[in-house]
Phi, psi and omega in degrees: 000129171307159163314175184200093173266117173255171188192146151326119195279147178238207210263338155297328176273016176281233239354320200280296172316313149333289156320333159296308173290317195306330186285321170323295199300318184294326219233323227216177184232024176300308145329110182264018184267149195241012199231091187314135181286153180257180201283312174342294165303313168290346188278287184330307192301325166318275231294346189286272189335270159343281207285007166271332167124071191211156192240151196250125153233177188223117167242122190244139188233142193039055182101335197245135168294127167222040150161155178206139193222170178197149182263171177199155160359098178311313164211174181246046189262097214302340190266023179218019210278316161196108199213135192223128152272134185270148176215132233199103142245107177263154189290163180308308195290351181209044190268140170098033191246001202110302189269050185254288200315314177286349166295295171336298191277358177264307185296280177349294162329297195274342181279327183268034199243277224301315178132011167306220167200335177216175184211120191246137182238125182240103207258127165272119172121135159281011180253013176274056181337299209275007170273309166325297207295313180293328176278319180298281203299004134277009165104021182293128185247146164319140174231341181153192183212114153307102186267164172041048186237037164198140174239131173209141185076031162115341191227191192256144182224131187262167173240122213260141183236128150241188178213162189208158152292120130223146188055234196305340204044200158335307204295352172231160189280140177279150192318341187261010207261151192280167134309122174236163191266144200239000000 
């Protein structure tokens, strides 16, 4: 099986995500979008994501992007400022291969080198084993389950939240936070 080189996604591989994304959206229920979005749109979501400071990657295997993942704003309420949601896509053909996993572990990486605390993975269906299965072997833990809060293909679909620590967590004041007298 070939390597899995990741790199920073650039403004050429959105064709490639696009393609990537559209079967999630069509087939599948990590997605709750129920219309595959177009490169357009996906090229707007790139340039937010890049110009919020969030880091994108492209994992290639001989050249062909076959998956991609980003972190992005958890919410956007300013006391969440750092807490990051993870987003995780593989092509159908090169799935159960690693490269969730190196995607995964690279968004870890870079989230915690920017100085985030926590990682939020909010995985649509609870029937998604092996995304679950992927965040529990990185240190992801259960935080709950939304039930029945989305309907696609005919059914109610819940949505599972996990969460994973990063670098200090909790345990230190984040650098921009005042000091207070106790």
């Amino acid at each position: 099986m070939a390597e899995i080189d990741l790199r920073a996604a650039r403004h050429d591989d959105i064709p490639a995500i696009t393609a990537i994304y559209r079967p999630a959206v069509i087939s599948g229920t990590a997605s709750f979008e129920l219309e595959p979005p177009s490169g357009d749109e996906m090229r707007r979501r790139y340039e937010a994501i890049i110009g919020g400071g969030f880091p994108y990657f492209a994992a290639e295997r001989q050249g062909v992007v076959v998956g991609y993942g980003y972190a992005n704003a958890f919410r956007p309420r300013p006391a969440y400022r750092f807490s990051v949601e993870n987003s995780i896509y593989v092509a159908p053909d090169h799935q159960g291969q690693g490269v969730g996993r190196a995607l995964l572990t690279a968004l870890i990486e870079a989230c915690t080198a920017q100085g985030f605390r926590q990682m939020i993975a909010v995985i649509g269906d609870s029937g998604q084993r092996a995304s679950i299965g992927l965040h529990r072997s990185l240190g992801f833990t259960f935080t709950g389950t939304m039930h029945s809060v989305g309907f696609k293909h005919g059914r109610w679909l819940d949505t599972v939240m996990m969460q994973r620590t990063l670098g200090d967590g909790d345990r230190t004041p984040p650098p921009d936070a005042p000091s207070r007298a106790r």
